[in-house]
BAPA-133722 format. One record per residue (C-alpha): chain; residue in three letters; residue number from 1; x negated, y negated, z. Coordinates in steps of 0.001 Angstrom, whole numbers. Layout:
N
A  Ala  NUM  X  Y  Z
...
REM end
This chain:
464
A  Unk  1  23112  88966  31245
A  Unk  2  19369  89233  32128
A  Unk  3  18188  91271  34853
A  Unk  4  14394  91537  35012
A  Unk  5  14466  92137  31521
A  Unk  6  16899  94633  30601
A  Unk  7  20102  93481  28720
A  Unk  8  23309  94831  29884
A  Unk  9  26660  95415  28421
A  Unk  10  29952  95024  30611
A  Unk  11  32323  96429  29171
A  Unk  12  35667  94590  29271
A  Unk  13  38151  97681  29993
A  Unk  14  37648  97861  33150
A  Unk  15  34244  95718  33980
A  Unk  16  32078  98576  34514
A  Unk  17  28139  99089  32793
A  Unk  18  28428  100628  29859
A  Unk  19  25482  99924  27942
A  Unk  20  21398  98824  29462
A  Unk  21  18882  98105  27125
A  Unk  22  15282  96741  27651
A  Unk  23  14823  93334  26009
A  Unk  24  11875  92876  23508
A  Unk  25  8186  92175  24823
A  Unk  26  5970  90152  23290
A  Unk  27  4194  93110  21815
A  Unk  28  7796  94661  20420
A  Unk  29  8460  91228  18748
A  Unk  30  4689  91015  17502
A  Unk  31  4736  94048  15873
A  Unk  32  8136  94132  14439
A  Unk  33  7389  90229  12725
A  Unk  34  3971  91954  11405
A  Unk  35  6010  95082  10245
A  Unk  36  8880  92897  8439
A  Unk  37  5927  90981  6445
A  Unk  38  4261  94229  5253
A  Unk  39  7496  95525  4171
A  Unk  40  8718  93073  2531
A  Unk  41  5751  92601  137
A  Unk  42  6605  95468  -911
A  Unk  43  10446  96139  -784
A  Unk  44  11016  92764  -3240
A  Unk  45  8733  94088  -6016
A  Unk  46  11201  98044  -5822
A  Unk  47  13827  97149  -8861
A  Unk  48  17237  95799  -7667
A  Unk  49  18400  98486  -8860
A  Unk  50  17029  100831  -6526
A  Unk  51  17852  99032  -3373
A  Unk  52  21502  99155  -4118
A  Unk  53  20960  102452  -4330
A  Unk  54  19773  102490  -529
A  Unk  55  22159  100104  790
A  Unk  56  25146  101974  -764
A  Unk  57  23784  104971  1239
A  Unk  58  23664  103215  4230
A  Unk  59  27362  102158  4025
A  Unk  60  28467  106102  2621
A  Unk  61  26409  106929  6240
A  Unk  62  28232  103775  8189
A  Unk  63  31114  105241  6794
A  Unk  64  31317  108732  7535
A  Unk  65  30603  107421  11325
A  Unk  66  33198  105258  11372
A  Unk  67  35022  106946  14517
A  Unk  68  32175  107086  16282
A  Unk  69  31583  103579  15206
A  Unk  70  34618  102206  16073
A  Unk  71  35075  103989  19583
A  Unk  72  31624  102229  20569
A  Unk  73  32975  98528  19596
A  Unk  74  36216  99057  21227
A  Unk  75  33923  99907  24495
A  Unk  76  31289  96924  23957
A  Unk  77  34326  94220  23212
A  Unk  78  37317  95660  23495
A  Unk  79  39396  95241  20331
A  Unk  80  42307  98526  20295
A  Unk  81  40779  101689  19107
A  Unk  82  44108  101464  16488
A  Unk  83  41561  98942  14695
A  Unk  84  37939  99129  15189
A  Unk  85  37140  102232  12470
A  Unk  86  38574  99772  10125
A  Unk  87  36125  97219  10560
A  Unk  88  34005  99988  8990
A  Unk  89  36084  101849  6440
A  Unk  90  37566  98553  4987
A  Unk  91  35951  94946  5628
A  Unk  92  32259  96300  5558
A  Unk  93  32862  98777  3036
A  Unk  94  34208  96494  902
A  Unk  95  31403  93423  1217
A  Unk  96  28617  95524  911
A  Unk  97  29796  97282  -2170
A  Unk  98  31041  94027  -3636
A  Unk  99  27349  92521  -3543
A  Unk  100  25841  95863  -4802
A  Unk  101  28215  95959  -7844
A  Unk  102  27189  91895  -8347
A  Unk  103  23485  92152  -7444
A  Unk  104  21854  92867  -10207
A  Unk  105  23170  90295  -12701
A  Unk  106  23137  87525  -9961
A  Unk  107  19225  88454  -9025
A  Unk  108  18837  88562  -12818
A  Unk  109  15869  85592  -14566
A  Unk  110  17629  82497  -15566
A  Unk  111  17117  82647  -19155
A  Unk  112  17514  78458  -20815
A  Unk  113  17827  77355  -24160
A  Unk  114  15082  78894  -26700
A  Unk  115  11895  76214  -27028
A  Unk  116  9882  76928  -30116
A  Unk  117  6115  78447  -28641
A  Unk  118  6733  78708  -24967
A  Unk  119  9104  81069  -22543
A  Unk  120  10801  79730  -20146
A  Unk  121  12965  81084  -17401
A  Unk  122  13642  80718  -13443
A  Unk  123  12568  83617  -11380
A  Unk  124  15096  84418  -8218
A  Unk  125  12625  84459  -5153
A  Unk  126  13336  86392  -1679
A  Unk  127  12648  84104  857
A  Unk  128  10480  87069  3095
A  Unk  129  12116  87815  6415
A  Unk  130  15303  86776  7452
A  Unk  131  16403  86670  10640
A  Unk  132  20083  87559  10721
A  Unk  133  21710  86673  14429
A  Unk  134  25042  87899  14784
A  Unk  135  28246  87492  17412
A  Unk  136  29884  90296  18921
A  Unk  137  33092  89411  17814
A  Unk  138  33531  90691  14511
A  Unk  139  29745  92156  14920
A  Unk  140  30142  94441  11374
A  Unk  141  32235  92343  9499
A  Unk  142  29709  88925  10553
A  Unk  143  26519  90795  10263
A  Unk  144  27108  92491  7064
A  Unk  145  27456  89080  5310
A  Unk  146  24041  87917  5559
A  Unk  147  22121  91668  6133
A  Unk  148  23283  93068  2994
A  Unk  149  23014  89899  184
A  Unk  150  19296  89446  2257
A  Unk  151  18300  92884  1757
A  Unk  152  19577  93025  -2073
A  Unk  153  17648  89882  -2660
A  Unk  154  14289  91434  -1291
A  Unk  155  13800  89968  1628
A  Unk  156  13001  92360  4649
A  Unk  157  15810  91781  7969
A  Unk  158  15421  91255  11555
A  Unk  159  18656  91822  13274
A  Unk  160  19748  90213  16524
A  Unk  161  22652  91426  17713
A  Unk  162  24984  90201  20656
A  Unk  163  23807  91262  23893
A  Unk  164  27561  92520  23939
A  Unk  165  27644  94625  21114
A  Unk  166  23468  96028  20974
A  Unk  167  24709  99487  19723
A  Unk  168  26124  97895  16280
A  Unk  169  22371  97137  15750
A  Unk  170  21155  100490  16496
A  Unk  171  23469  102012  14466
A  Unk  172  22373  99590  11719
A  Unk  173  19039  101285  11911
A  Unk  174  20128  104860  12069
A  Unk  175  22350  104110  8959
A  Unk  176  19376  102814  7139
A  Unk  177  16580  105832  8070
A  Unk  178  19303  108124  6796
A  Unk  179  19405  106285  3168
A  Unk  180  15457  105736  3117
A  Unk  181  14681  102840  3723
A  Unk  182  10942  101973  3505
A  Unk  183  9626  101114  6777
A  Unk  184  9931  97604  8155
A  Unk  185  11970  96148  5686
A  Unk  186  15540  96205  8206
A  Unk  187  14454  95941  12113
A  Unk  188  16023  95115  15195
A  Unk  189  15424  93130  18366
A  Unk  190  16920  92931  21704
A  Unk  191  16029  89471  22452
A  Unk  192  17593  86654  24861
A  Unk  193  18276  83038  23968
A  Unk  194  14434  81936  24840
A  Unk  195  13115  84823  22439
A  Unk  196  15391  84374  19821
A  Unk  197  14375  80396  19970
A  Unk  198  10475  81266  19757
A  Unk  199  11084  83906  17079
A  Unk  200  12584  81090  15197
A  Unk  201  9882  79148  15154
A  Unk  202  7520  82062  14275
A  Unk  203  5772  81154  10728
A  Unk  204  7050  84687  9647
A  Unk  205  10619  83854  9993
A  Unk  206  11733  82207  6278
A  Unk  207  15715  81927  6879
A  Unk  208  17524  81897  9896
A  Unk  209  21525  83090  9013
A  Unk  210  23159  82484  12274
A  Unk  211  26935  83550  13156
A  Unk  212  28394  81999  16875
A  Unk  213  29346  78880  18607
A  Unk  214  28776  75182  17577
A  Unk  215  26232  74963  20747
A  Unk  216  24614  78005  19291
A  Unk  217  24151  76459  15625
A  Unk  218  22576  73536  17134
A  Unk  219  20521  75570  19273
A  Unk  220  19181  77666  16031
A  Unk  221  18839  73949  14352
A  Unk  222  16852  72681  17250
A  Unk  223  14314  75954  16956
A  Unk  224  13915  75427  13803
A  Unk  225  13693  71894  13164
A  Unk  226  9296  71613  13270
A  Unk  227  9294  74358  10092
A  Unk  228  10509  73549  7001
A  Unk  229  12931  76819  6570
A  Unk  230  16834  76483  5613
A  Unk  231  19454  77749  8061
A  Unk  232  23227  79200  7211
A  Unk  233  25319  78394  9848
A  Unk  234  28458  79866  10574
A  Unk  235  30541  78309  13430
A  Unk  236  33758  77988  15165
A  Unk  237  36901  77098  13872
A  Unk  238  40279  75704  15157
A  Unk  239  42230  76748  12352
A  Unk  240  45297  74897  10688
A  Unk  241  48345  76634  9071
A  Unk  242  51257  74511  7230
A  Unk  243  54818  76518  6701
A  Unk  244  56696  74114  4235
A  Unk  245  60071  74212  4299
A  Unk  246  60480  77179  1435
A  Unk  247  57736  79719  3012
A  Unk  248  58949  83091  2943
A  Unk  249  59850  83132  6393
A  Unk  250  60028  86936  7700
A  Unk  251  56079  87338  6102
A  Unk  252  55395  84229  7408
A  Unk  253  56146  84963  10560
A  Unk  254  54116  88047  10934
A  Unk  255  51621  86966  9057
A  Unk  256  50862  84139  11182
A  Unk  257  51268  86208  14250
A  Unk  258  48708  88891  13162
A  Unk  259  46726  85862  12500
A  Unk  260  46832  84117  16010
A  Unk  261  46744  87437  18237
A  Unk  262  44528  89761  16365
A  Unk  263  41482  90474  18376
A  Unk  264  42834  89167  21656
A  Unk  265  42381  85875  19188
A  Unk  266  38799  85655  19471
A  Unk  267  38113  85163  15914
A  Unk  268  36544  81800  14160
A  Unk  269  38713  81809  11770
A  Unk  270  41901  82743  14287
A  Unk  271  45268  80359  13509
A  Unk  272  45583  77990  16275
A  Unk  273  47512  75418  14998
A  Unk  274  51171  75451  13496
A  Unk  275  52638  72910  11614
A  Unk  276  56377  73779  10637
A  Unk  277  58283  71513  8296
A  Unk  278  61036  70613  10787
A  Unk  279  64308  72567  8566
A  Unk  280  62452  75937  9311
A  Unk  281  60876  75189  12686
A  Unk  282  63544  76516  15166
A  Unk  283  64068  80023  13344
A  Unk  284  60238  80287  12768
A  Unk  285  59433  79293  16299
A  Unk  286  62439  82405  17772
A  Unk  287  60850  84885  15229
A  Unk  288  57266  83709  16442
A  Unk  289  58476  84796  20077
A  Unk  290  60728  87553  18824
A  Unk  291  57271  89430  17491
A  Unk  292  54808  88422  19804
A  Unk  293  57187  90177  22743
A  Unk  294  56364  93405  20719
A  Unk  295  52661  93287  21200
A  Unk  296  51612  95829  23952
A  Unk  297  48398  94765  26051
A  Unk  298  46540  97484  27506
A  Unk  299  43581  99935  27698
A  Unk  300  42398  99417  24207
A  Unk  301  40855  103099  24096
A  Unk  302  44600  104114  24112
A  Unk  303  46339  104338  19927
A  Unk  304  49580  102501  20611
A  Unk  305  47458  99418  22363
A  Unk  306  47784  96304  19835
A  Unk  307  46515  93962  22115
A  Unk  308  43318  94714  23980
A  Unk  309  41389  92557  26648
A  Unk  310  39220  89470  25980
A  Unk  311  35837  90199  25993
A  Unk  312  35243  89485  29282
A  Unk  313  37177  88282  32538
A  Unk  314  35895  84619  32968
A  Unk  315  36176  84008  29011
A  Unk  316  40302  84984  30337
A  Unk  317  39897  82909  32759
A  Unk  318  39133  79850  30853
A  Unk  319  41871  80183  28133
A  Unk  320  44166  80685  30886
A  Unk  321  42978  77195  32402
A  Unk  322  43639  75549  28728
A  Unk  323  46952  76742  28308
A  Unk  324  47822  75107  32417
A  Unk  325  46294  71800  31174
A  Unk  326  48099  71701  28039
A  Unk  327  51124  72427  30349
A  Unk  328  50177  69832  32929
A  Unk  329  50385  67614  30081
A  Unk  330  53924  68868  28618
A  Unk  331  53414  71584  26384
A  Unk  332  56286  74526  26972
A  Unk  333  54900  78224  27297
A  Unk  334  57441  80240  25783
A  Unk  335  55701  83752  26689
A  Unk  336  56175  84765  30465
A  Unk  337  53363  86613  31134
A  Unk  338  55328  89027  33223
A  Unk  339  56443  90360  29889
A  Unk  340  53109  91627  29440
A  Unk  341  52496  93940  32719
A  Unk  342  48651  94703  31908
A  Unk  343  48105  90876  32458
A  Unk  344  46446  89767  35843
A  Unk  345  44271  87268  36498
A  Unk  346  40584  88026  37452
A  Unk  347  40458  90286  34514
A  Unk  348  40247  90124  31141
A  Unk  349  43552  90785  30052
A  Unk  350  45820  87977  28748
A  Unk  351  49157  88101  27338
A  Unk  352  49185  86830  24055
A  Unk  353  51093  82697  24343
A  Unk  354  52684  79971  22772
A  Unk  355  52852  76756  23256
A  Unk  356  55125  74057  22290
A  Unk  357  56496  70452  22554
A  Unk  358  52234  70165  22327
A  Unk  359  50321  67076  20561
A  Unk  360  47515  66931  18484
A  Unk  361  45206  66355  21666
A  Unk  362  46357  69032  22878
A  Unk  363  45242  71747  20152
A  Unk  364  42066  69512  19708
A  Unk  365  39372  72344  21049
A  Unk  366  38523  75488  19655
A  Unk  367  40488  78042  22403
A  Unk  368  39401  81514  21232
A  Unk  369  41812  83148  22914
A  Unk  370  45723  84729  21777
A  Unk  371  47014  81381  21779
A  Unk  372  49076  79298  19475
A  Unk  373  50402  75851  19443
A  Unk  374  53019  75103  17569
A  Unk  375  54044  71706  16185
A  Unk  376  57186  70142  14046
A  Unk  377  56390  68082  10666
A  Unk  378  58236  65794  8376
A  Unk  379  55785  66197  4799
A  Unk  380  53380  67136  3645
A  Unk  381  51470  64038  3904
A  Unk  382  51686  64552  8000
A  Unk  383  51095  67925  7517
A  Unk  384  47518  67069  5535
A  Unk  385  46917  64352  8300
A  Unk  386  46914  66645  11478
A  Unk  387  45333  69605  9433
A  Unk  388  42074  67409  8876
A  Unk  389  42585  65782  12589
A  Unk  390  39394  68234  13434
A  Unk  391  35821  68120  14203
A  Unk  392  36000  71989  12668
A  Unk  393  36983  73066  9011
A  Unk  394  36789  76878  8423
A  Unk  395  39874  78148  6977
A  Unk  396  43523  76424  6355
A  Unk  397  46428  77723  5229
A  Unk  398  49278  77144  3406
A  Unk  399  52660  79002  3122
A  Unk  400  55082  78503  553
A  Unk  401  56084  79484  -3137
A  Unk  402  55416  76318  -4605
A  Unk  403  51605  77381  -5725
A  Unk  404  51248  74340  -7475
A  Unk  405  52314  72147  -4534
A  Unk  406  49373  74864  -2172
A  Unk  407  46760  73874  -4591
A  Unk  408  47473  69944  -5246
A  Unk  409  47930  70054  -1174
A  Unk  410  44348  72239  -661
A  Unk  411  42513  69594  -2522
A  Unk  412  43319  67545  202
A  Unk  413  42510  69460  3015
A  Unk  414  38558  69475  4414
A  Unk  415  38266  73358  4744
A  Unk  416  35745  75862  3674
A  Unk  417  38783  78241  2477
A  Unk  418  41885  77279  1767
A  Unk  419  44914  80170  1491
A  Unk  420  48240  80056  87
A  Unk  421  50324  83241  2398
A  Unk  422  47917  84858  3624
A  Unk  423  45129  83943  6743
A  Unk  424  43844  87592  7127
A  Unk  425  41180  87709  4422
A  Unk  426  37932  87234  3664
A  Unk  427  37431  87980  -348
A  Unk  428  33478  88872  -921
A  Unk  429  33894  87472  -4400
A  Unk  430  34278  84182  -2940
A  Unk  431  32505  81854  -952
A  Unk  432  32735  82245  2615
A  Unk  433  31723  79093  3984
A  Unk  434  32908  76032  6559
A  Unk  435  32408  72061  6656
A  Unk  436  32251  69097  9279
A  Unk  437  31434  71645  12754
A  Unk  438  32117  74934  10840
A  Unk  439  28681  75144  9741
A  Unk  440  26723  74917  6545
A  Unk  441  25449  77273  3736
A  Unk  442  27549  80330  2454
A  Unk  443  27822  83565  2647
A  Unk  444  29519  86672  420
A  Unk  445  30029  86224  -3473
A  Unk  446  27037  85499  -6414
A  Unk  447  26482  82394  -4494
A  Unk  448  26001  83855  -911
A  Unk  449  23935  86460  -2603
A  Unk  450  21646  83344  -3891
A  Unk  451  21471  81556  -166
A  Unk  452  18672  84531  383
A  Unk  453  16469  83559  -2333
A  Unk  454  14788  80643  -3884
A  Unk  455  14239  79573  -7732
A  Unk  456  10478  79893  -9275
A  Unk  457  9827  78316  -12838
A  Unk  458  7858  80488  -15258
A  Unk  459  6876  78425  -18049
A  Unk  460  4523  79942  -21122
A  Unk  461  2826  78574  -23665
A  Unk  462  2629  81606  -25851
A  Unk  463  171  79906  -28014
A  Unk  464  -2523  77605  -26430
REM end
């Protein structure tokens, strides 16, 4: 929230301050636009080479901090300490030193066919500065995908982080001073919604890579829209998952548990929706229950918490009013919240839930929240039907050991990844990218790491 004009962080243990910041001026923003530019004339003519070389010292330094790292986001959001060092030590690790290993071949000049008397080849561009705005949800894992691939490409970064998770930004910058990076080429900005808007439409600003809500996307669309400049938008998700009738039911089951519940499900790409061929949906739905009752919700600072709050009461609040209007309308809860002791109402911690005897109406909206509905089939041909009954198309999932039957099904489905036993994953060698409200544009693998630049034709006459 805003308070004349400092940004403050509530943290959702136990709703207390935990972080103030100032938000930018006018002059901070000024200055830091002017300081990207300068930088970044400069920072895309250093070999690719060499700013690999900086970036994989920023992760080695993102790395060794990953404790310190991780306690931080479990205060700013709340995700169980048992997790949070991992977002560093494996997910961010991981992307970042995938696109280093790739970067130089995919930056490398398109060479075409030989043309007697002339050279030709295509030249990959940086943009100039990108403006990378990232959630708090998954603030490494989000932000990483667009910071690093821009930075590689030679673009300089402006980072706006959550107002929920500001210290992932400054620890951005404290990373990259420690591997040398030359000055203005990655900044960040505390900014609100209005300053983030105007920034957009600053002439300095060549790519807006946005992470957050559909109203968000169309809010960075909107901004944008009187400057010609592409956008990548990342959105929400209401996530599909199909169990055929020969999934390997124990893995299934906790697969698609860990997928529903992990990070209090407040994850884009979190399974929402069920859809059990009706032979294996009684013994799926008791070993759904039977594993979810093992979940322990508490203080998320404490190791064995698996569960942690939401981010923040009210955002409890309003799951917990879509799971009594998908009850008012005759879905069964099977998960009695008394199970769950650290659950109360006008806070943010939620027992994790499941509902059946639901609809497709029912599971129509994106929840974001440790909810799952799920739903009997009869085929696969339903099953493709309510999996594209969506305005969003992230991920999907399928789960069986047919992998002929998960492909010919996948090239059915409208999804920006589809998965065959596993939900849990994002690979950095492949595209990470949504259709219909999922958002446009990609991030992560060769093609992500071209999103951050554009083609330029050299073509020589070597003899006039």
């Amino acid at each position: 929230m805003r308070d004349n004009q400092t940004q403050t962080t509530i943290t959702p243990i136990d709703g207390s301050v935990f972080v103030e910041r100032p938000l930018a001026t006018e002059r901070d923003i000024e200055a830091a636009l002017a300081s990207a530019v300068a930088g970044q004339r400069k920072w895309k003519h250093v070999p690719v080479g060499e700013r690999v070389a900086i970036v994989r010292r920023m992760v080695d330094w993102c790395v060794a901090h990953a404790e310190i790292i991780g306690k931080e986001l479990t205060q700013q959001m709340g995700r169980p300490i048992a997790y949070t060092p991992n977002e560093i030590r494996r997910g961010f690790q991981e992307r970042a030193s995938y696109m280093c290993s790739i970067a130089e071949q995919a930056l490398a000049d398109v060479r075409v066919e030989p043309k007697a008397g002339f050279e030709r080849f295509i030249r990959r561009e940086p943009l100039g500065v990108v403006l990378v705005v990232a959630p708090w949800n998954y603030p490494w894992l989000t932000s990483v995908n667009a910071v690093v691939p821009a930075l590689l490409a030679g673009n300089a970064v402006v980072l706006k982080m959550a107002q929920q998770t500001p210290l992932v930004a400054e620890r951005y910058a404290e990373a990259f001073a420690a591997a040398g990076m030359p000055s203005g080429v990655f900044q960040y900005l505390h900014m609100d919604h209005e300053q983030t808007a105007l920034a957009i439409g600053d002439a300095r600003i060549a790519f807006v890579a946005f992470t957050g809500s559909v109203p968000g996307g169309h809010a960075v669309q909107r901004a944008a829209t009187q400057r010609f400049i592409a956008t990548g938008l990342e959105l929400g998700g209401n996530d599909p998952a199909y169990v055929r009738a020969d999934a390997p039911l124990q893995s299934t089951i906790e697969n698609l548990v860990d997928g529903a519940y992990f990070n209090s499900g407040q994850s884009c790409c979190g399974i929402q929706r069920i859809y059990v061929q009706r032979s294996l949906y009684q013994p799926f739905v008791d070993g759904f229950v039977e594993l979810t009752r093992k979940y322990r919700l508490g203080n998320p600072l404490e190791a064995a918490t698996t569960l942690g709050p939401m981010v923040r009461a009210d955002a409890a609040a309003s799951v917990r009013a879509q799971i009594q209007e998908a009850m008012s309308k005759g879905a069964k809860a099977l998960i009695d919240p008394k199970w769950f002791p650290a659950d109360k109402a006008g806070t943010a911690y939620l027992a994790p839930q499941i509902l059946v005897e639901v609809d497709q109406p029912m599971m129509a909206e994106e929840i974001f929240g440790p909810v799952a509905g799920i739903m009997p089939v009869q085929s696969d041909e339903q099953a493709i039907q309510l999996m594209n009954d969506s305005r969003y198309g992230l991920t999907a999932s399928i789960w069986t050991t047919d992998a002929e039957a998960a492909v010919s099904i996948g090239d059915r489905v409208d999804t920006g990844t589809w998965f065959m036993n596993r939900c849990d994953y994002l690979d950095p060698a492949l595209a990470w990218t949504g259709v219909k409200d999922s958002g446009r544009g990609c991030t992560l693998s060769r093609l992500g790491l071209e999103a951050f630049t554009r083609p330029k034709s050299f073509h020589l006459k070597l003899k006039p």
